[in-house]
Backbone bond lengths (Angstrom), bond angles and torsions (degrees), N, CA, C in turn:
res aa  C-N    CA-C-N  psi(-1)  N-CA   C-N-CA  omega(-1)  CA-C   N-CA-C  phi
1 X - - - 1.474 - - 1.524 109.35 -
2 X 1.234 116.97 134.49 1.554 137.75 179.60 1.458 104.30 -80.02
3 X 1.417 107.68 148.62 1.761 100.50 172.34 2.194 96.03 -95.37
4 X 1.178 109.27 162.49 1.261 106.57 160.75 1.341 148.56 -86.65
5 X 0.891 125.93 -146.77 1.480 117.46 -163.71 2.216 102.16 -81.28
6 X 0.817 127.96 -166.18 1.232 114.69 164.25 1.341 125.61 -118.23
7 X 1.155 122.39 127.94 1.532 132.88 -159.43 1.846 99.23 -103.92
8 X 1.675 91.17 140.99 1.564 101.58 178.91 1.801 96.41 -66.05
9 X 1.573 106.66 162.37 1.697 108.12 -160.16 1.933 93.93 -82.09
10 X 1.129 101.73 -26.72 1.732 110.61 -177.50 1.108 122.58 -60.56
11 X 1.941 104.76 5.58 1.907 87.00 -151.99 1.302 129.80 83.34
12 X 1.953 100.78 177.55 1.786 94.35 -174.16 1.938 99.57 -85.61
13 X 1.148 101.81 165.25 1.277 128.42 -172.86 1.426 103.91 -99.93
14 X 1.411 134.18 167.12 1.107 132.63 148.73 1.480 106.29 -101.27
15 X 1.562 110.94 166.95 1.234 119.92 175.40 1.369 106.55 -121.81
16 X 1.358 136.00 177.94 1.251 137.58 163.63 1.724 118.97 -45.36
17 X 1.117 102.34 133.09 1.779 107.48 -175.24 1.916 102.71 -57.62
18 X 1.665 90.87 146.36 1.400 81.88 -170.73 1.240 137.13 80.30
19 X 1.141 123.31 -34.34 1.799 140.14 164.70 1.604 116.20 -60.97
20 X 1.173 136.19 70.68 1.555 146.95 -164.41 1.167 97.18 -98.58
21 X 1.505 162.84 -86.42 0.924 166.96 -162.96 1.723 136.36 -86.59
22 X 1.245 93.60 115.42 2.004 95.62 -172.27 1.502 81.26 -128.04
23 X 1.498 85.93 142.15 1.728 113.06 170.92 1.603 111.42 -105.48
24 X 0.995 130.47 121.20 1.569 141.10 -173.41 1.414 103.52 -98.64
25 X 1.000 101.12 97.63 1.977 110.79 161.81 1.702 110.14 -73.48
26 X 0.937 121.55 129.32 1.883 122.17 141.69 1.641 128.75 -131.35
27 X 0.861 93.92 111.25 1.874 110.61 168.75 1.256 113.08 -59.31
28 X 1.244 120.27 158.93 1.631 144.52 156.83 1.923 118.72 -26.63
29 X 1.268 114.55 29.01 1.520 106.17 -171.38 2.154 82.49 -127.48
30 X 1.502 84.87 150.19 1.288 106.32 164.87 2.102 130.14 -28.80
31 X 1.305 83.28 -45.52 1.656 111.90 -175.86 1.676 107.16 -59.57
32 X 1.708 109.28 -18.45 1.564 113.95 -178.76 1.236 118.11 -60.12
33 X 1.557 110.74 -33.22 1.321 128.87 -150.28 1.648 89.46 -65.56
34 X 1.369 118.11 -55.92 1.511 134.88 -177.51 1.610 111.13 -43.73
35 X 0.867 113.71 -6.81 1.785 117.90 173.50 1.088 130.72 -30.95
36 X 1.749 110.18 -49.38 1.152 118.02 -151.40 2.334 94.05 -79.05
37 X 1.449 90.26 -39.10 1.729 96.57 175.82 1.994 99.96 -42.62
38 X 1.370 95.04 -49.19 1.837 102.78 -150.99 2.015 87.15 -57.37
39 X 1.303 101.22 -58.32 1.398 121.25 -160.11 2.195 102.83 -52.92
40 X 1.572 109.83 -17.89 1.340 120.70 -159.98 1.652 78.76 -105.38
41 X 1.079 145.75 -49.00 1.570 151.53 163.03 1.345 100.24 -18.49
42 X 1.451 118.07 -66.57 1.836 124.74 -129.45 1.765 96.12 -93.84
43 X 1.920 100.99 -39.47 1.095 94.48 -178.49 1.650 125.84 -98.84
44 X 1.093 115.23 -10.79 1.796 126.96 169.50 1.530 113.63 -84.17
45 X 1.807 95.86 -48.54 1.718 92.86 -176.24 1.027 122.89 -50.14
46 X 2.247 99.86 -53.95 1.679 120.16 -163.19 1.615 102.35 -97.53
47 X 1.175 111.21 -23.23 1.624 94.44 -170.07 1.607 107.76 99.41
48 X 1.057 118.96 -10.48 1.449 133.53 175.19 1.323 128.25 -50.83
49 X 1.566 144.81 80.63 1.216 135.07 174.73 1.766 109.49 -51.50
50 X 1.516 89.15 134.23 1.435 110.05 -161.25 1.545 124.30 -121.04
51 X 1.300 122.65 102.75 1.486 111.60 -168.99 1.789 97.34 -116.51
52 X 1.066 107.51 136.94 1.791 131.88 -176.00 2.014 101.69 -76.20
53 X 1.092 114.36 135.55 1.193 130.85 144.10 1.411 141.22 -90.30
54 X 1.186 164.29 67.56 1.355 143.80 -141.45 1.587 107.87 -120.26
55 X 1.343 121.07 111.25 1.642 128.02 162.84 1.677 103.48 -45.83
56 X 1.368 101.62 148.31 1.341 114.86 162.94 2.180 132.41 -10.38
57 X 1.337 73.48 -55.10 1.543 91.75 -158.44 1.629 87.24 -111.42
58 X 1.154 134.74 12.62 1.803 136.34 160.84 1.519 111.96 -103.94
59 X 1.640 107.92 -1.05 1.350 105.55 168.43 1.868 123.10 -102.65
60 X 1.834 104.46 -4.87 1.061 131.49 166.74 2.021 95.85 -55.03
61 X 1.361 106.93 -39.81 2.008 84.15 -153.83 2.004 85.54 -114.83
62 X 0.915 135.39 39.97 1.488 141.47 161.08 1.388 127.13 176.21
63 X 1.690 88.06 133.23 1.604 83.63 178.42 1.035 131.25 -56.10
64 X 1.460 123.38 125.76 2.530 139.07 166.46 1.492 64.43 -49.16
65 X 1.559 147.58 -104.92 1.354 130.03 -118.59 1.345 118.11 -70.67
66 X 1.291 143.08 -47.78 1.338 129.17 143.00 1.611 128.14 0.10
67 X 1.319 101.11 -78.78 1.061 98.45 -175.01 1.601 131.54 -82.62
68 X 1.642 109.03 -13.75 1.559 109.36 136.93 1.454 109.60 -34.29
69 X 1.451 109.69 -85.24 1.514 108.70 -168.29 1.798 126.67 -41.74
70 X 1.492 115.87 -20.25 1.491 124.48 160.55 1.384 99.40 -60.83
71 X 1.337 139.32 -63.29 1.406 133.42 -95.50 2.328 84.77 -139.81
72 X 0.932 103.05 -21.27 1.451 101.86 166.41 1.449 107.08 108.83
73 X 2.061 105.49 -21.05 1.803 93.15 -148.85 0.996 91.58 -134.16
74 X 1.358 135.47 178.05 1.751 129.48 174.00 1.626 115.22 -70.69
75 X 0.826 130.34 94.70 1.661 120.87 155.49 1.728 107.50 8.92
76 X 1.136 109.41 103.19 1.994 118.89 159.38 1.289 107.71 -51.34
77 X 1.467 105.05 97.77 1.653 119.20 167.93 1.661 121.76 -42.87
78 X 1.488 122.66 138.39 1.360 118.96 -173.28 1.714 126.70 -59.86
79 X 1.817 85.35 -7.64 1.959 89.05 -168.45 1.633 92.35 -119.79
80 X 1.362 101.95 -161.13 1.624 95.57 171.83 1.336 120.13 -126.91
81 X 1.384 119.95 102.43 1.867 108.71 -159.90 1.026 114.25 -46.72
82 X 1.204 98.28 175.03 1.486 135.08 -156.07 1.632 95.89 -63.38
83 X 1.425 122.03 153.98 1.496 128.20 -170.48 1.378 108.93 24.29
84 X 1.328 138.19 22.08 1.317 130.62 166.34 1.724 119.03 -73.80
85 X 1.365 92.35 166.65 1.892 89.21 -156.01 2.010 86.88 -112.42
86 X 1.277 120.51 -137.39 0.736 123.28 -162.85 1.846 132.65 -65.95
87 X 0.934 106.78 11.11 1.741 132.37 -155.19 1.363 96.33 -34.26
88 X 1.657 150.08 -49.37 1.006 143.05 169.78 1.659 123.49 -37.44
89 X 1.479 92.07 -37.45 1.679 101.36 -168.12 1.446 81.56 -83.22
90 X 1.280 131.47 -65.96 1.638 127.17 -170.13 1.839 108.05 -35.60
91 X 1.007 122.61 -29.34 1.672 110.54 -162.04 1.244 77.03 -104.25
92 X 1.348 139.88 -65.83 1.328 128.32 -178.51 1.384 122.31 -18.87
93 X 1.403 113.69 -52.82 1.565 116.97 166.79 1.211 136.92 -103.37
94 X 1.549 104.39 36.13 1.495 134.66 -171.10 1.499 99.41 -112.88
95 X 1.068 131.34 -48.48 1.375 161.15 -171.54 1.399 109.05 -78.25
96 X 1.673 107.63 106.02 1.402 112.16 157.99 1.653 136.67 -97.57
97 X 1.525 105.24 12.88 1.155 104.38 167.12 2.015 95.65 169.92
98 X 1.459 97.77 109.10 1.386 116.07 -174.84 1.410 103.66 -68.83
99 X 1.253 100.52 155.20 1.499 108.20 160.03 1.898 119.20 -138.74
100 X 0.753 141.22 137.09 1.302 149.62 172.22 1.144 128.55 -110.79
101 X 1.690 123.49 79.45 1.351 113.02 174.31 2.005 96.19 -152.04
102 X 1.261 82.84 138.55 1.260 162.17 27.12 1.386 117.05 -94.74
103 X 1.367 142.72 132.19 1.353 138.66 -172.46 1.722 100.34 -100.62
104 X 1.430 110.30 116.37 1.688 95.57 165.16 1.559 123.79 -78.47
105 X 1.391 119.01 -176.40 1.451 100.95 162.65 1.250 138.34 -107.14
106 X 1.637 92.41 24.88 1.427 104.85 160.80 1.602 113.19 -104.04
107 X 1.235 108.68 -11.27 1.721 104.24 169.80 1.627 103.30 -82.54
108 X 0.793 124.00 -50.04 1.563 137.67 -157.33 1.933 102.47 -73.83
109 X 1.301 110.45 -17.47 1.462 130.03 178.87 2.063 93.26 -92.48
110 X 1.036 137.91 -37.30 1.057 138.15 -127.61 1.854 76.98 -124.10
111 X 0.902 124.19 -33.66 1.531 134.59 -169.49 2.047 106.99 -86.37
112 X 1.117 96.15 -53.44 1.389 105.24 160.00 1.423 129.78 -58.84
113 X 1.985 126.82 -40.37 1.123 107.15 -177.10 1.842 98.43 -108.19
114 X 1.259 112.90 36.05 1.607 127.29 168.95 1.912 100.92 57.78
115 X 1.173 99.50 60.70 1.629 111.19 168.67 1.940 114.62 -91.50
116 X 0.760 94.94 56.71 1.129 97.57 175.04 1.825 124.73 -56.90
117 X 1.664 104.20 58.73 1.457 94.09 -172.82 1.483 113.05 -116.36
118 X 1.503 103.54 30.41 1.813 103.14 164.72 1.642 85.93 -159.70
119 X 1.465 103.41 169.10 1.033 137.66 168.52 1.465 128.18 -30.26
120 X 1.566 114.93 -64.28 1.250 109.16 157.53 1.770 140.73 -67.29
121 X 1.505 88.44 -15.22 1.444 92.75 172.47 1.463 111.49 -83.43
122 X 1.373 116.22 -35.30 1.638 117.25 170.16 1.391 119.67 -45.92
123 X 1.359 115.40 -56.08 1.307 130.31 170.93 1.475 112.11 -52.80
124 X 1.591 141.81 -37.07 1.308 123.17 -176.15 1.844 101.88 -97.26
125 X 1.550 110.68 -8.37 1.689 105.41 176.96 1.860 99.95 -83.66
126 X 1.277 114.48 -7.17 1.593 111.66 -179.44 1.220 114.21 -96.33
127 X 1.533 113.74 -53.37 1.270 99.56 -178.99 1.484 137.92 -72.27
128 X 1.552 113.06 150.91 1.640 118.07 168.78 1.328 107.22 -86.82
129 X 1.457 149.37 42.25 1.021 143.53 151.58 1.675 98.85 -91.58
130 X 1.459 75.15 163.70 2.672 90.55 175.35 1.469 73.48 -66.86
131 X 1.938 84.86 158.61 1.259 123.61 161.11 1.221 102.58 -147.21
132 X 1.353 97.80 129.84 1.650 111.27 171.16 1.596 115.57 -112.19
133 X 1.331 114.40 117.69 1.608 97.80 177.09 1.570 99.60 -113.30
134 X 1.651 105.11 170.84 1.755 121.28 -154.21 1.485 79.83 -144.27
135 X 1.397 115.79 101.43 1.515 133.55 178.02 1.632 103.40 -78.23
136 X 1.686 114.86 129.51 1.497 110.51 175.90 1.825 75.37 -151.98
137 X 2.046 89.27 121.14 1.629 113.67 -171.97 1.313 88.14 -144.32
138 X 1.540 111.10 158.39 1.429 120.36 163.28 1.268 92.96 -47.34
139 X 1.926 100.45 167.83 0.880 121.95 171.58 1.598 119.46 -81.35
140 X 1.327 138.00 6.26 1.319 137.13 150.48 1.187 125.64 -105.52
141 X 1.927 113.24 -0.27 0.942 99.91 144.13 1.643 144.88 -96.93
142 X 1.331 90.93 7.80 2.055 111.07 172.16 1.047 123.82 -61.58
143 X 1.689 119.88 -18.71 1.129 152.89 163.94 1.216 114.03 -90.67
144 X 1.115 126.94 -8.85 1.898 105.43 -154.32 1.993 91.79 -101.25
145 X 1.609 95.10 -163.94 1.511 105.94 -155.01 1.762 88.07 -87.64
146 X 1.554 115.25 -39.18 1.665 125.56 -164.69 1.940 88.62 -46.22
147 X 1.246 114.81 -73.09 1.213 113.32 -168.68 1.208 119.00 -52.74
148 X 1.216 127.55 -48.46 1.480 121.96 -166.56 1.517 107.14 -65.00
149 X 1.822 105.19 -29.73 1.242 95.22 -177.23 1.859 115.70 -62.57
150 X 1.212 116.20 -60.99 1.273 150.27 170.73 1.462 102.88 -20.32
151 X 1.788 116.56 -60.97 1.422 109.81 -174.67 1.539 104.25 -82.33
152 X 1.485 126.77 -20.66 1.476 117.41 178.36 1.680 104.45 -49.05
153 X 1.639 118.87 -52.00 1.096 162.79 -150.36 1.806 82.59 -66.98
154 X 1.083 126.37 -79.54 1.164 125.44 161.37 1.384 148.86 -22.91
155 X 1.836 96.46 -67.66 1.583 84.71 156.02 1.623 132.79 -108.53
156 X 1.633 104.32 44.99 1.672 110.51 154.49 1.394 85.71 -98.01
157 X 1.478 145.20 -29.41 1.704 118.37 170.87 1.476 106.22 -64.15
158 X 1.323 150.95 -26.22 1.246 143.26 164.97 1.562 122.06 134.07
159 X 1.756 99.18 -16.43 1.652 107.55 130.49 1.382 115.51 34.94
160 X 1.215 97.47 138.10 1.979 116.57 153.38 1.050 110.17 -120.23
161 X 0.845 143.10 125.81 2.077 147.42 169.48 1.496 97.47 -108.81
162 X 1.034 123.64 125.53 1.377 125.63 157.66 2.127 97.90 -129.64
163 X 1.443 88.10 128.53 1.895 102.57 166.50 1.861 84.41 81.06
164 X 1.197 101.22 -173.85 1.519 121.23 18.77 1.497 127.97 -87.31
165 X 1.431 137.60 -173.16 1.467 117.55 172.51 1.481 110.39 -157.17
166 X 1.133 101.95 -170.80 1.803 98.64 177.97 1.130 133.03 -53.34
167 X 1.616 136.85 126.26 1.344 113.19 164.39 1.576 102.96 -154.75
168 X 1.173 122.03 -155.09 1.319 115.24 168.78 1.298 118.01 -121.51
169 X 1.319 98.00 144.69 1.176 124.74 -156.52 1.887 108.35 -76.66
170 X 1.050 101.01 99.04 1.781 119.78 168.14 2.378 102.37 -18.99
171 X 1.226 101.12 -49.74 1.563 88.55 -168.05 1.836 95.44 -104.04
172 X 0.963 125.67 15.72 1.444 111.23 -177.83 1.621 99.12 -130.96
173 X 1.451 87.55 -40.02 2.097 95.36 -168.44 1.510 113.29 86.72
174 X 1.278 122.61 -8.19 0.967 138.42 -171.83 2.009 112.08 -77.49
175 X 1.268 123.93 144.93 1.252 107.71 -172.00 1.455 95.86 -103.13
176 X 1.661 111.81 138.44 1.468 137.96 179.88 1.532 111.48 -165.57
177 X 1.652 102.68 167.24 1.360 113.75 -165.99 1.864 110.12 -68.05
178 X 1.366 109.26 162.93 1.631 95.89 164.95 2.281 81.01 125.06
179 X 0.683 94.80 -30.32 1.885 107.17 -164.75 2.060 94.18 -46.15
180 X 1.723 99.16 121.42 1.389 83.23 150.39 1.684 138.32 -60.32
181 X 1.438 105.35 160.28 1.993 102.00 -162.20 1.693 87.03 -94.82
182 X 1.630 110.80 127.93 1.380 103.16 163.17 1.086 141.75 -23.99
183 X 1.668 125.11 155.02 2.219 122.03 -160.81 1.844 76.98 -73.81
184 X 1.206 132.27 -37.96 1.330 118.19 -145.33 1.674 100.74 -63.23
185 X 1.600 110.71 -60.07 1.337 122.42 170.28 1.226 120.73 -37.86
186 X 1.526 118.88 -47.50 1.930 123.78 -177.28 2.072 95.39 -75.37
187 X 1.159 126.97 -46.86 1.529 121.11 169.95 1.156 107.91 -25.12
188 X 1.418 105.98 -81.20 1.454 148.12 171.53 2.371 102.50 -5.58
189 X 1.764 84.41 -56.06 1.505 89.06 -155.78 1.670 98.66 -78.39
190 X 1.604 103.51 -37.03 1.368 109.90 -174.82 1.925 115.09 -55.71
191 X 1.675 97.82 -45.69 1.303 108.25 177.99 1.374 110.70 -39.48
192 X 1.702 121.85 -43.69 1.669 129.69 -175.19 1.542 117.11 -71.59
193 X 1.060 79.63 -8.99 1.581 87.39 -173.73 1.570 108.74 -99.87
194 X 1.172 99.47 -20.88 1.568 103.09 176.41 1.463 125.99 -89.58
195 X 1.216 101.34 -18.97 1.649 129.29 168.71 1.417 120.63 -71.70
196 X 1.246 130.57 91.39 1.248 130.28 -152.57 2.206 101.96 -68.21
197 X 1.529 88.14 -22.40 1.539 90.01 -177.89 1.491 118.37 -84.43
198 X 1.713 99.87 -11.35 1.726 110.29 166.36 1.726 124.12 -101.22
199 X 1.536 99.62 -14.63 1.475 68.06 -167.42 1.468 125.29 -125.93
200 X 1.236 93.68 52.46 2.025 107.26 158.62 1.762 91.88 -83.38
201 X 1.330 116.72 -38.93 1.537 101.59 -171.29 1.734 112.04 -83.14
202 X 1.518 102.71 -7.20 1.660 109.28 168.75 1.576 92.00 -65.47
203 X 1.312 116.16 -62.64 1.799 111.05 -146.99 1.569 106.07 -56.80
204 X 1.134 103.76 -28.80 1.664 104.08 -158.40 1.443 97.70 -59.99
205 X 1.407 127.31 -71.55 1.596 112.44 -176.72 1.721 90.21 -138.94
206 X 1.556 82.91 155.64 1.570 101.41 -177.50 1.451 120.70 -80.46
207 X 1.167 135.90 166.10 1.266 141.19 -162.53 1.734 122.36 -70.80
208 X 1.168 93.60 -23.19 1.721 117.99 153.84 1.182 114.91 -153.50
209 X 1.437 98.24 137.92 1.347 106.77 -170.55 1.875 114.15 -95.23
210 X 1.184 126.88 119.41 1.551 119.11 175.06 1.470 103.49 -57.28
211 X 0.885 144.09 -12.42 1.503 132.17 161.94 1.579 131.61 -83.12
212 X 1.757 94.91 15.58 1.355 107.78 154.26 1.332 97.19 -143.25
213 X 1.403 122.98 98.10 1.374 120.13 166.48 1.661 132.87 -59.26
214 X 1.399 100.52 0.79 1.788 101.18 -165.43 1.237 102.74 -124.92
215 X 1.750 122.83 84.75 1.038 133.63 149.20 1.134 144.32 -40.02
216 X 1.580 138.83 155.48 1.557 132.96 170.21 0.967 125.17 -77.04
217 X 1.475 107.47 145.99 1.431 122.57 -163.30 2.054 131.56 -28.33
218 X 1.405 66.67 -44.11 1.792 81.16 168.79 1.589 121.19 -72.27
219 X 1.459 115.95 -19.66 1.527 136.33 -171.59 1.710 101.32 -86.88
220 X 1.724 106.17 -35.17 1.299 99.50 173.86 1.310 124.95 -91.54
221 X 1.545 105.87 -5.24 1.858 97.45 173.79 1.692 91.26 -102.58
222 X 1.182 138.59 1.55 1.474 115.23 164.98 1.484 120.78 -82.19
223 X 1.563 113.16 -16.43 1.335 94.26 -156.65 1.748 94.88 -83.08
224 X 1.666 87.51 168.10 1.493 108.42 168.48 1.393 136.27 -59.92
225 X 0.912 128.69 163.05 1.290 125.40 -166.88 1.727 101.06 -84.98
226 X 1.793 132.40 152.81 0.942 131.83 -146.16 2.083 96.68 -151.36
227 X 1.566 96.74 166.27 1.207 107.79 150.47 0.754 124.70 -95.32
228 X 1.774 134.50 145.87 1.212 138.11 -162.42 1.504 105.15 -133.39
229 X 1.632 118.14 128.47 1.565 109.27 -164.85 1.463 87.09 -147.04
């Protein structure tokens, strides 16, 4: 016998009335692998029907079949099959409130200057639902100019940024910036955003800001584990 997915200790949550569907993106960073917890969150905690996204190189660190089997449906492939018609626009308007984490900074670069050259990036440049992305970059690049530009870039489109923040670093072990921001925290931001009575005070600034990389104590033992470059 398998244990299951991991459930918040409170029980299920409610979500905003009306809000049935979140689409879960993950990219190519370490933090993907953790899905199946995020994906056991959205749909046990909130009640949330839940369909998975995975980029190319985010299907390298977790199993598409796994998390089919969480989530009910096949994992949304990174390209767009063969004779397929509009499938970007379809999840785009399937989707009431995206999420993106782990975000690399080559998706989150590619999302910002409207590169629409796979699947998941089509899907978050189409849809009018929130998007919240949960940035996990080396640690020189958590700092660097690519990102700051990229998430500024982001949320003047209207964006969620949550993190990035502390964690440890996958090749050193060592704790530094770059760390995805816990599912609870990215929920957390999306929920405000979904709340028509919360979220003018969601847009204004995100729940951590990358222009203070040095989070509290509790921010640095939650975050996820990261690449470190």
């Amino acid at each position: 016998m398998t244990a299951g997915p991991a459930l918040p200790p409170s029980g299920r949550r409610s979500g905003p009335p009306g809000v049935e569907r979140i689409l879960l993106i993950g990219t190519g960073a370490i933090g993907v692998s953790q899905h199946p917890s995020f994906i056991g969150l959205l749909k046990f905690g909130y009640g949330f029907d839940v369909a998975v996204c995975l980029t190319a190189a985010g299907r390298d660190f977790v199993s598409p079949r796994a998390l089919a089997t969480l989530t009910g449906r096949p994992v949304v492939p990174p390209v767009w099959p063969t004779e397929s018609g509009p499938e970007h626009v379809e999840w785009a308007d399937w989707a009431q409130g995206v999420i993106v984490w782990p975000a690399t900074l080559d998706f989150l670069s590619r999302c910002a200057f409207g590169l629409a050259d796979s699947l998941p990036a089509a899907i978050v440049l189409s849809t009018t639902a929130p998007v919240v992305f949960a940035p996990s970059v080396a640690a020189g690049a958590a700092q660097g100019g690519p990102l700051r530009r990229a998430l500024r870039i982001l949320r003047q489109d209207g964006h969620g940024v949550v993190g990035p923040v502390i964690g440890h670093a996958v090749s050193t072990g060592k704790l530094s910036p770059g760390a995805c921001a816990p599912p609870e925290t990215v929920v957390a931001e999306l929920m405000a955003r979904l709340r028509p009575a919360t979220s003018a005070t969601a847009t204004e600034e995100s729940v951590i800001d990358v222009r203070h990389p040095v989070p509290s104590a509790a921010e640095r033992a939650e975050g996820t584990p990261h690449d470190a470059g």
